[in-house]
C-alpha positions as CSV (number, residue, x, y, z in Angstrom):
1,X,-19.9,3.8,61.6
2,X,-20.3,0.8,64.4
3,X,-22.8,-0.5,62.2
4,X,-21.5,-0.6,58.7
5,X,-18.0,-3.1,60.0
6,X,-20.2,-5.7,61.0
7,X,-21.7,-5.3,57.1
8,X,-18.5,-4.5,55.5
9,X,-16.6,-7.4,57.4
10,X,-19.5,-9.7,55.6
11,X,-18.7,-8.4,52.0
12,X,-15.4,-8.2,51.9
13,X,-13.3,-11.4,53.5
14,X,-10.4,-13.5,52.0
15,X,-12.4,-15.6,50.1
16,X,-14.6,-12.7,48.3
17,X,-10.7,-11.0,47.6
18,X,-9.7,-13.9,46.2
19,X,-12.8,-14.2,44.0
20,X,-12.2,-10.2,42.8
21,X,-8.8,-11.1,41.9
22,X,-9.8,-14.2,40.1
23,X,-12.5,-12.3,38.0
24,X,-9.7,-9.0,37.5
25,X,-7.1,-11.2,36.2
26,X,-9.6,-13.0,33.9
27,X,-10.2,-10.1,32.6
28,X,-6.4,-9.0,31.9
29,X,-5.5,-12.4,30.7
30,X,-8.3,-11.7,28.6
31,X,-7.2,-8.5,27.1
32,X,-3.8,-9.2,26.6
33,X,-4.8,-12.3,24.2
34,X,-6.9,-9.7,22.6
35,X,-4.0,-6.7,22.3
36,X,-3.0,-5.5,19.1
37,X,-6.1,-6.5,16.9
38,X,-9.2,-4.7,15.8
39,X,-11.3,-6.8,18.8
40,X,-9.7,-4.7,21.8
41,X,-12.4,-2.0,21.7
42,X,-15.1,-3.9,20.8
43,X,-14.3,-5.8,23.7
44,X,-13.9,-3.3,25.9
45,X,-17.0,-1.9,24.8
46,X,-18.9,-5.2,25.2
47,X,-17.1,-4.9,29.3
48,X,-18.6,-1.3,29.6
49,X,-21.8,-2.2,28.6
50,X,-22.1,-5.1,30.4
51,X,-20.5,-3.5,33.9
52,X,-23.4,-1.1,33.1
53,X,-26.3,-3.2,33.0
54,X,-25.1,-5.5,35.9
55,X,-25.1,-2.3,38.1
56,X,-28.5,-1.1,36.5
57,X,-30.0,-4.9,37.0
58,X,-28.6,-5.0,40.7
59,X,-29.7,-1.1,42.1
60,X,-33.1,-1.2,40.6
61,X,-35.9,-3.8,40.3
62,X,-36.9,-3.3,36.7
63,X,-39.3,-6.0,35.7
64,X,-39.7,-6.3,31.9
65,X,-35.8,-5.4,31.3
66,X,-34.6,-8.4,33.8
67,X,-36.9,-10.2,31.7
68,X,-34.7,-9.0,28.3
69,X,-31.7,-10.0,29.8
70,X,-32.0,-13.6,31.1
71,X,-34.0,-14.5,27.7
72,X,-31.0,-12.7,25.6
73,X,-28.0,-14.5,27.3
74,X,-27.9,-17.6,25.1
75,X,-27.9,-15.3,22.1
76,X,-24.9,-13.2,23.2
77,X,-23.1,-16.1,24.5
78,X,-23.3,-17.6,20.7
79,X,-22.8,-14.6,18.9
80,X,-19.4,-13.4,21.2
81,X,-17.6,-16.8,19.2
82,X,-18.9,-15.6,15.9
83,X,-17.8,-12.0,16.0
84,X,-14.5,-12.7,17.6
85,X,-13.5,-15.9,15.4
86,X,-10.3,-14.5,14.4
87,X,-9.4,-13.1,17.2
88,X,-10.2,-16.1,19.1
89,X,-8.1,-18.3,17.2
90,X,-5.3,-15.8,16.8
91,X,-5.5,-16.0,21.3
92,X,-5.6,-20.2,21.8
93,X,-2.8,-20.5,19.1
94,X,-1.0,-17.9,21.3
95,X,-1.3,-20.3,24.1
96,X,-0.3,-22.8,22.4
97,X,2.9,-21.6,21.1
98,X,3.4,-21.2,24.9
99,X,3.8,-24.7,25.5
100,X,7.6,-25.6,23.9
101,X,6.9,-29.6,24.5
102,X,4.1,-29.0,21.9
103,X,6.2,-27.5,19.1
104,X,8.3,-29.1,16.4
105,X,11.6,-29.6,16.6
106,X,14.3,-27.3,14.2
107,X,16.6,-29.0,12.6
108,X,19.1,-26.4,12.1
109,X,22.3,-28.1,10.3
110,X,21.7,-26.4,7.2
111,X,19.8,-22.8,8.9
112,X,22.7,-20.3,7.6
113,X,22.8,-21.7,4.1
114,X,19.3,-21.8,3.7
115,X,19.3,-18.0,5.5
116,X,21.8,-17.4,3.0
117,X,20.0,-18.5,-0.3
118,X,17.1,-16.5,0.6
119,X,18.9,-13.3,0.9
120,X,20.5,-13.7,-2.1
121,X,17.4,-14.7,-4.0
122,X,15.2,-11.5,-2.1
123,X,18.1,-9.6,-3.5
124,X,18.0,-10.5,-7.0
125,X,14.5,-9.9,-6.9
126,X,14.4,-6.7,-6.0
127,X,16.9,-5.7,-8.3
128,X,14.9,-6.9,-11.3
129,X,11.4,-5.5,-9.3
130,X,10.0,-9.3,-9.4
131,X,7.1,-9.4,-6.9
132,X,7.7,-12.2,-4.2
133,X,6.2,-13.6,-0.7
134,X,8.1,-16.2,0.6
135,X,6.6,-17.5,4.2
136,X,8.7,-19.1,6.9
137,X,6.5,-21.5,9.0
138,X,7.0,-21.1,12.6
139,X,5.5,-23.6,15.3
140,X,1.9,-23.2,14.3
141,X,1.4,-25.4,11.5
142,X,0.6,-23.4,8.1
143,X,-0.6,-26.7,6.2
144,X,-4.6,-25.7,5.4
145,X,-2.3,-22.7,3.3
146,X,0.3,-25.4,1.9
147,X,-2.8,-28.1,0.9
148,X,-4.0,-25.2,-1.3
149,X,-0.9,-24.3,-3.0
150,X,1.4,-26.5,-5.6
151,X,3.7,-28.7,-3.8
152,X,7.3,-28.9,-5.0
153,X,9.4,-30.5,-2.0
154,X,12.3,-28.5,-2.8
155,X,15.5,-27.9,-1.5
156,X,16.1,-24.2,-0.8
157,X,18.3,-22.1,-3.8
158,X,18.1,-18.6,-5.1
159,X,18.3,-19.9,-8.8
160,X,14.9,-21.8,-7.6
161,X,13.3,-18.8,-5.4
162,X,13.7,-16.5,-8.9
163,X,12.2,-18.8,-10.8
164,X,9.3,-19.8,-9.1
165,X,8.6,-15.9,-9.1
166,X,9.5,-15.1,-12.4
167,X,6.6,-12.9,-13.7
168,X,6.1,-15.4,-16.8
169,X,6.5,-18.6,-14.9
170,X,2.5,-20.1,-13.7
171,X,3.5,-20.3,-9.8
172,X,4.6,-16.6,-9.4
173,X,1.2,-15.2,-8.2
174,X,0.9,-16.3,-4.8
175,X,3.5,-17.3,-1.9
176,X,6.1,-20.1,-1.6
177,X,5.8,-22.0,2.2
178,X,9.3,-23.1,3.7
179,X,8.6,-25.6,6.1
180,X,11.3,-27.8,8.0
181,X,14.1,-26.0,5.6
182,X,12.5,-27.0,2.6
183,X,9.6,-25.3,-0.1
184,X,6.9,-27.0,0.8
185,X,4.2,-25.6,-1.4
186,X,4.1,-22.4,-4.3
187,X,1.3,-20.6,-5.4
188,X,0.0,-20.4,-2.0
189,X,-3.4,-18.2,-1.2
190,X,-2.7,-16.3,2.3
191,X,-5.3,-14.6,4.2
192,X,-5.3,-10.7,4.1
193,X,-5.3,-8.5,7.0
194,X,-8.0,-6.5,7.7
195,X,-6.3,-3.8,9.1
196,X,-6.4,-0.3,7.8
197,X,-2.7,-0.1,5.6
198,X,-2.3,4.1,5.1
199,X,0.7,3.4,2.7
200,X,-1.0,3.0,-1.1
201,X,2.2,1.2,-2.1
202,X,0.9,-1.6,0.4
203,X,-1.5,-3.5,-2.1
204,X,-2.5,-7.1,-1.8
205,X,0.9,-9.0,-1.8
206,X,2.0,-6.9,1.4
207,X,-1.7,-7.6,2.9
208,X,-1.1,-11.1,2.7
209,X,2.1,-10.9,4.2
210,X,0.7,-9.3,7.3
211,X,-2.1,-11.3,7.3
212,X,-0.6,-15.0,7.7
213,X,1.8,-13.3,11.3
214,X,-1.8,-12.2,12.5
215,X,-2.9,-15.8,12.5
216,X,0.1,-17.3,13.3
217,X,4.3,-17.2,14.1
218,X,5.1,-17.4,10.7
219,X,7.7,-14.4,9.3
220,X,6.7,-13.4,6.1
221,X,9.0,-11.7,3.4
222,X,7.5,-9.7,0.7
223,X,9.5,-7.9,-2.3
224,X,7.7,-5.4,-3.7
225,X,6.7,-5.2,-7.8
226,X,6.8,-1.4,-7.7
227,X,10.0,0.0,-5.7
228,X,11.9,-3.6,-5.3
229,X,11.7,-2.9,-1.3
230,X,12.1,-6.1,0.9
231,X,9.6,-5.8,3.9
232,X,9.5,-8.4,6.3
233,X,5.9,-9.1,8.5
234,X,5.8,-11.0,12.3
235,X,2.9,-11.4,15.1
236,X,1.1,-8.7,12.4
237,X,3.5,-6.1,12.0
238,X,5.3,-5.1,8.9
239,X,8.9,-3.2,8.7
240,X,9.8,-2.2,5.1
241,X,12.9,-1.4,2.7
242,X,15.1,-3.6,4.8
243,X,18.7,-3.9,3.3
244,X,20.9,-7.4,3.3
245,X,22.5,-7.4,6.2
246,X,19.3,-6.8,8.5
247,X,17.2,-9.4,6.1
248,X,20.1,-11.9,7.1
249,X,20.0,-10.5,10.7
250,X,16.2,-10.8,11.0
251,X,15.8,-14.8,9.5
252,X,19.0,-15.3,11.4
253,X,17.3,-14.1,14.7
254,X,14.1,-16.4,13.7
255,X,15.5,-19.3,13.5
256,X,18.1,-18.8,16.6
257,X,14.9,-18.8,18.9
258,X,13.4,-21.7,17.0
259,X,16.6,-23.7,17.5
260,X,16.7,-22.1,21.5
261,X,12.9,-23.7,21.6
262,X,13.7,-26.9,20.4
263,X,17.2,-27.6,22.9
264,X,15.3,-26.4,25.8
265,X,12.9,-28.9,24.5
266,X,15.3,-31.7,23.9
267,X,16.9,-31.0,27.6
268,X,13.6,-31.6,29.0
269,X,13.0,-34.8,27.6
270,X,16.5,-36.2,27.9
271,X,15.9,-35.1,32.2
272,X,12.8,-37.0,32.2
273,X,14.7,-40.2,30.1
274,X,17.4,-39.9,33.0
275,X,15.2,-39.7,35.8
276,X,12.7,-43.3,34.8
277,X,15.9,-44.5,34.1
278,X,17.5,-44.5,37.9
């Protein structure tokens, strides 16, 4: 027992604690960028197997497989981005959406009247079972989507909304952008989720909407063609046959944190204006 403190006293100091601690939060930071898509077991696989061989490499001097793993490092190193591209991005864009000075600013004069219009028009839709996607950009930029699309420029109504998705009108199949309070763009192509949807009354229109909140903050509305139910996706997740009121409470929430983003913003940058100025 005398002989293993001298050993153990070696192995484990402050500085080979602080280097287990380092690694172990990598690893968390790493898995909670990862949380809630379809990369979390692959990844956790990929950690198993590679805890696995490390131990394997390390308790017993096997020649020829040493050999296999130095020589295949490069290759799983440039694979890992491949496989987990969307995931990837989905993670950095996370990161940055954590960094308020880097966001746009909300201009929020006209927020409840645009809130407003939208309901109304999401409600005339679904009475008349029009199928609609209407996208709200949040602080990740959507414009690869909006450069795609038809741009219009146009101030937010429900006579507008309804017409763009009339089902004889040339703009109806695809999604309209808001950006900065306005339509930016109709006839939008969105990417679809991946995701296993068990509901058969989810088709493409509602895949799209999921799939634009898994690669960004955006909040999607979708009105569905079959059963006129207004279904609302964020950060991935859809909630479905949503009445008025909680439509109007939901955007109304959206745009309240926007707006709480962009003065927390603007306080920071006036301190700093008041400081060089003394």
């Amino acid at each position: 027992m005398n002989d293993l403190m001298p050993v153990l006293s070696r192995l484990f100091n402050w500085q080979s604690l602080v280097d287990l601690t380092l690694v172990a939060l990598f690893f968390f930071i790493l898995l909670r960028l990862f949380r809630g898509t379809q990369a979390v077991q692959l990844l956790r696989g990929i950690l198993v197997i590679a805890l696995v061989v490390a131990v394997i490499s390390r308790t017993v001097q096997l020649t020829a497989f040493s050999w296999l793993l130095r020589n295949s490092s490069l290759a799983v190193l440039v694979a890992i981005p491949v496989i987990f591209q969307p995931e990837l991005r989905r993670a950095l864009e996370k990161v940055g959406r954590g960094m308020p000075f880097l966001n746009r600013r909300v201009e929020g004069a006209s927020t409840q009247q645009m809130i407003n219009e939208i309901v109304k028009a999401c409600e005339q839709l679904a009475d008349n079972r029009f199928g609609a996607l209407i996208v709200l950009e949040g602080a990740t930029g959507l414009g690869e989507y909006i450069d795609r699309g038809v741009p219009i420029s146009g101030e937010i109504t429900a006579e507008l909304l309804t017409t763009i998705f009339y089902p004889k009108t040339a703009l109806h199949d695809g999604a309209i952008i808001v950006r900065d309070g306005r339509i930016a763009a109709a006839a939008c192509v969105l990417p679809l989720t991946h995701r296993e949807l068990l509901d058969p009354l989810l088709g493409t229109r509602h895949r799209a909407a999921i799939g634009v909140t898994e690669q960004s903050d955006a909040l999607s509305i979708a009105v569905s063609e079959e059963t006129g139910a207004i279904s609302i996706a964020r950060n991935g997740r859809i909630t479905r046959r949503l009445d008025n009121n909680r439509l109007r409470r939901v955007l109304t929430e959206f745009y309240d944190r926007r707006a709480a983003e962009s003065e927390a913003e603007q306080d920071e940058v006036n301190a700093e204006q008041s400081v060089q100025t003394q």
